[in-house]
C-alpha distance (Angstrom), angle and dihedral (degrees) to the residues before:
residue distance angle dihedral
X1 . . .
X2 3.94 . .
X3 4.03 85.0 .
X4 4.07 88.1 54.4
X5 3.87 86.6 49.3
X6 3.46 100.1 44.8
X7 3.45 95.7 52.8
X8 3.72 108.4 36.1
X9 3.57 94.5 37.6
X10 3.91 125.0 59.0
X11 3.42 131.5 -138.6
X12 3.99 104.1 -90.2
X13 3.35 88.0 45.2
X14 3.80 102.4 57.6
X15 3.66 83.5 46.5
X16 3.79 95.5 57.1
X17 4.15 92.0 48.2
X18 4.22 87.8 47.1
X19 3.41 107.6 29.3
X20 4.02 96.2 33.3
X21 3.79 94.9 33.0
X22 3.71 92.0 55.2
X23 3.75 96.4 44.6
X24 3.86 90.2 47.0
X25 3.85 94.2 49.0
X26 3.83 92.2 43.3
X27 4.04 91.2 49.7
X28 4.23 89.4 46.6
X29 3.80 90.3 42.4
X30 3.26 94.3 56.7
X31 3.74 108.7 39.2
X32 3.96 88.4 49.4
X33 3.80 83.2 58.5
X34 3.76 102.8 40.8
X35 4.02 81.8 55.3
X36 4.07 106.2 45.5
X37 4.31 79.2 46.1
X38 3.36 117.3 35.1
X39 3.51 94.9 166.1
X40 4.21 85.2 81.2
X41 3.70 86.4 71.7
X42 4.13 93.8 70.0
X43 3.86 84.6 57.5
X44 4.31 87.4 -134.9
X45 4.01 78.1 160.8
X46 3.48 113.3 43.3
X47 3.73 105.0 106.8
X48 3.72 93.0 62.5
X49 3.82 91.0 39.4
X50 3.85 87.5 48.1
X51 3.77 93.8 52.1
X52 4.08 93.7 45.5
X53 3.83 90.3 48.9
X54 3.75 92.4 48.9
X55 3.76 88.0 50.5
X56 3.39 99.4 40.5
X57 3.82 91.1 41.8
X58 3.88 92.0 56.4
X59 3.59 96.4 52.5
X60 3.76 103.3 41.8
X61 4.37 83.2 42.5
X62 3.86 85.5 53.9
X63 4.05 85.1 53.6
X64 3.09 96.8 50.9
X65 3.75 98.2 51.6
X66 3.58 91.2 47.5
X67 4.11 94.4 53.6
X68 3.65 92.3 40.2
X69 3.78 95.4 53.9
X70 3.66 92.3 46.3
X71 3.55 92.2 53.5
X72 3.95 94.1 43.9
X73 3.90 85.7 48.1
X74 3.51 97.8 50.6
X75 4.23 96.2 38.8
X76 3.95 79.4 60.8
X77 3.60 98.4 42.9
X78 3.80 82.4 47.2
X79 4.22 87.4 55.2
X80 3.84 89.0 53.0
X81 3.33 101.2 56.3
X82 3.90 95.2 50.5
X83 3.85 87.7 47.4
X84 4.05 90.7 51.7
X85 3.41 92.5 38.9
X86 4.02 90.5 55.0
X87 3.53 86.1 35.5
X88 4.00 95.5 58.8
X89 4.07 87.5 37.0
X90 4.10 83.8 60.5
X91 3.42 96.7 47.4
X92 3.87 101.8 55.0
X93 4.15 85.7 50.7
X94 3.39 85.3 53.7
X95 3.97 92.5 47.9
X96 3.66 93.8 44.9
X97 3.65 95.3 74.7
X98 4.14 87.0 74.6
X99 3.87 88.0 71.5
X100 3.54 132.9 76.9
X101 3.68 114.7 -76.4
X102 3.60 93.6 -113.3
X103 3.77 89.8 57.6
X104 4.03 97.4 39.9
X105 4.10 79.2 52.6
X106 3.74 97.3 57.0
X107 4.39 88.5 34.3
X108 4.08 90.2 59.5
X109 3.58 96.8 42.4
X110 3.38 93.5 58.8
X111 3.80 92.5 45.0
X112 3.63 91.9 49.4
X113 4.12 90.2 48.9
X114 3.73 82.3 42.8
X115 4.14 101.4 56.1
X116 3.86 92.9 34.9
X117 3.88 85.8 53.8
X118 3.89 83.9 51.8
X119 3.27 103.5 51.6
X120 4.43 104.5 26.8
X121 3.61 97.0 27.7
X122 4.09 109.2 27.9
X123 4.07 101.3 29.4
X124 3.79 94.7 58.4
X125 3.57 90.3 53.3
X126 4.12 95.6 45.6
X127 3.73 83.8 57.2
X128 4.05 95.5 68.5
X129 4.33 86.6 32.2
X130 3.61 93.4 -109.7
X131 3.90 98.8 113.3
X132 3.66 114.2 151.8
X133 3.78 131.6 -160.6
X134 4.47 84.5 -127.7
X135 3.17 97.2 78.0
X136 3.86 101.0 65.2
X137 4.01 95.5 19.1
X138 3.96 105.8 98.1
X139 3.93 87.0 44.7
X140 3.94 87.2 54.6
X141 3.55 92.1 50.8
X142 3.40 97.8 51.3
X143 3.47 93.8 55.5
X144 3.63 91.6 51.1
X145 4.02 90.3 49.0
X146 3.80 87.4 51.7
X147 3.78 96.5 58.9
X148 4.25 93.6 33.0
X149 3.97 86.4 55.0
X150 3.72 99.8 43.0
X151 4.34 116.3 73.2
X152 3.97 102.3 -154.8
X153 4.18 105.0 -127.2
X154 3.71 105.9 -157.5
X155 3.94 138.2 44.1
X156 3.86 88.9 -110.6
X157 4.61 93.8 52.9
X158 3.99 82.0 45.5
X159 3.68 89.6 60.4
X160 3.38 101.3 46.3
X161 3.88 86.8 28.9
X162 4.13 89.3 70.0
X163 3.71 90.6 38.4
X164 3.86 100.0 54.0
X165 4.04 86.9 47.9
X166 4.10 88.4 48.9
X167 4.03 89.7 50.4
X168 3.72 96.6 40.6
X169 4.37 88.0 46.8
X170 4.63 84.1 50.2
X171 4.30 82.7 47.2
X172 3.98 88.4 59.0
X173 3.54 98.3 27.9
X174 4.60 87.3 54.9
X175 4.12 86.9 43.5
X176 3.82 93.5 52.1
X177 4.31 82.8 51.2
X178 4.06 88.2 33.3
X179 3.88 86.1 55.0
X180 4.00 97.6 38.0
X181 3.69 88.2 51.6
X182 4.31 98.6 51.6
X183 4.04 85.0 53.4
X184 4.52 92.5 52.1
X185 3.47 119.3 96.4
X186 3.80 128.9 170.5
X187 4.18 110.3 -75.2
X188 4.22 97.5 -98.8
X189 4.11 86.2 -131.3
X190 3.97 82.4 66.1
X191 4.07 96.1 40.5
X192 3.95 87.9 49.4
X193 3.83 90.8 53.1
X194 3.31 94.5 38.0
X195 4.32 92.5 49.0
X196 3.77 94.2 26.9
X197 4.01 91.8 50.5
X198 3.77 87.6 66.3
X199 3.67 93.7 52.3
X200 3.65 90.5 64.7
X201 3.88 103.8 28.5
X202 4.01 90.3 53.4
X203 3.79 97.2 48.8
X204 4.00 87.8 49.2
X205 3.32 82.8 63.7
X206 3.95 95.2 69.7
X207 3.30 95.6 67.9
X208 3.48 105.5 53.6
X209 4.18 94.7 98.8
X210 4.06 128.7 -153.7
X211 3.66 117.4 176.3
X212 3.73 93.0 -125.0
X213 4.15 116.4 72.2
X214 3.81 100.8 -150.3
X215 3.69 89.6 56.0
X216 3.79 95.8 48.8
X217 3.78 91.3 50.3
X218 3.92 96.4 48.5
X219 3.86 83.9 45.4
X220 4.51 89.7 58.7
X221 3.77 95.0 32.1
X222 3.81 89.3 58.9
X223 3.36 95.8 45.0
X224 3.64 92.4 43.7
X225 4.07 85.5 51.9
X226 3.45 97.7 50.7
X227 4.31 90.1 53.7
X228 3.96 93.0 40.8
X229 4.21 85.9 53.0
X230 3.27 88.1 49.8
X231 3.81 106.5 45.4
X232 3.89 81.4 44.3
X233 4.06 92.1 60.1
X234 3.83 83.9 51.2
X235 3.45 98.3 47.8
X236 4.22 97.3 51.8
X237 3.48 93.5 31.6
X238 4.02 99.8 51.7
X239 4.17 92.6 71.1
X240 3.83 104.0 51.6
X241 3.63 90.5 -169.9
X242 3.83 104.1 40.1
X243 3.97 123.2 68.5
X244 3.71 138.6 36.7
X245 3.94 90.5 -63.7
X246 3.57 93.6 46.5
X247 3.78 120.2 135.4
X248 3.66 106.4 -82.8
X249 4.15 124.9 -138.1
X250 3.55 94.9 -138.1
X251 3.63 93.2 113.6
X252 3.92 83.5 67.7
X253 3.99 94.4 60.1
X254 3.46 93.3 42.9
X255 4.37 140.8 92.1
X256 3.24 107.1 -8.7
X257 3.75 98.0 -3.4
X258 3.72 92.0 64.5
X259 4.14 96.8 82.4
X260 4.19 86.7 66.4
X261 3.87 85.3 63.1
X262 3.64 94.2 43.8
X263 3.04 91.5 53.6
X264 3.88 99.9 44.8
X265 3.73 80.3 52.8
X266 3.34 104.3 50.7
């Protein structure tokens, strides 16, 4: 469902159904009640609503924080990996150009096939978690068969010999973690505290009673603001790779990896 949201719905949108939504229901919610009680409004039980809010407020804030700084954490982690995966992609183009022609030849083609696999072939499918290690495989392995078929002659090709194969064993080693990380998703236990803790913090909320209206309604609307903000981090930052602040694959079509899109261009 959050896949479907993310990408079918953008950003401002998602905020208006959450944020608004949750703001709008609180407001309703608690007018209807403030008006089929009316006793609420003398506030005869506000201290023990005060204390259960506070309590309940503490615990479900402490959630929060914890799910939102996991999700920040690993939407940044997810960012790295791209970028060193790019970065280790550039490098062995760049390396290439200390073997024979013939050999560089067959090296960037399958680097070229490899990063417009990435980012046409593999990157759609990352965005609806269904990335698959296909899509990029037979470029892989003809990198691999490149380097296992060709003996490096001189001092200088053994250097760069042993550092293409390092960068091109980081490449695979970042997709396996690129790939891993398209198919996670926050553990449902967590997404049904995390939803299900604002269906009973925000309706607490209604009973806490002031004699004046206007203040009462400020009072739920921010706290329904707050929780909608907060389920909305959740909800665009639990896909790294799906949604308008998704993990982009510039790095790919950048540096040194720019010339394969020239050239596809040209």
């Amino acid at each position: 469902m959050s896949l479907w949201l993310l990408n079918h719905l953008s950003t401002f949108t998602l905020a208006l159904v959450t944020v608004g939504g949750a703001v709008l229901l609180a407001v309703v919610g608690s007018v209807v009640l403030r008006r089929r009680h009316p006793s609420l409004a003398d506030g005869e039980h506000n201290d023990m609503v005060g204390v259960t809010l506070g309590m309940f407020g503490a615990i479900y804030g402490i959630i929060l924080a914890f799910v939102i700084v996991t999700l920040w954490t690993n939407l940044a982690q997810a960012q790295t990996v791209v970028a060193t995966e790019a970065t280790d992609a550039a490098l062995i183009t760049r390396d290439a150009g200390a073997f024979p022609p013939p050999v560089q030849a067959r090296l960037d083609s399958a680097m070229s096939g490899y990063v417009h696999a990435v980012v046409l072939n593999q990157w759609p499918r990352m965005r609806t978690g269904q990335a698959s290690y296909g899509a990029t495989e037979t470029y892989l392995q003809a990198a691999y068969q490149v380097l296992q078929t060709y003996e490096a002659k001189s001092q200088r090709e053994q250097v760069f010999y042993q550092q293409t194969v390092d960068h091109l064993d980081d490449v695979a080693a970042q997709r396996r973690a690129r790939i891993t990380m398209a198919g996670q998703e926050l553990p449902w236990l967590l997404q049904a505290l995390a939803f299900g803790g604002a269906f009973v913090l925000i309706p607490l909320t209604f009973l806490y009673g002031t004699r004046r209206l206007r203040v009462q309604v400020l009072f739920v609307a921010s706290v329904a603001g707050l929780i909608g903000f907060s389920l909305l981090l959740i909800v665009v930052m639990d896909r790294p790779f799906s949604g308008d602040l998704s993990v982009s694959p510039a790095p790919f079509q950048q540096g040194a990896l720019a010339q394969y899109w020239h050239a596809a261009h040209a």
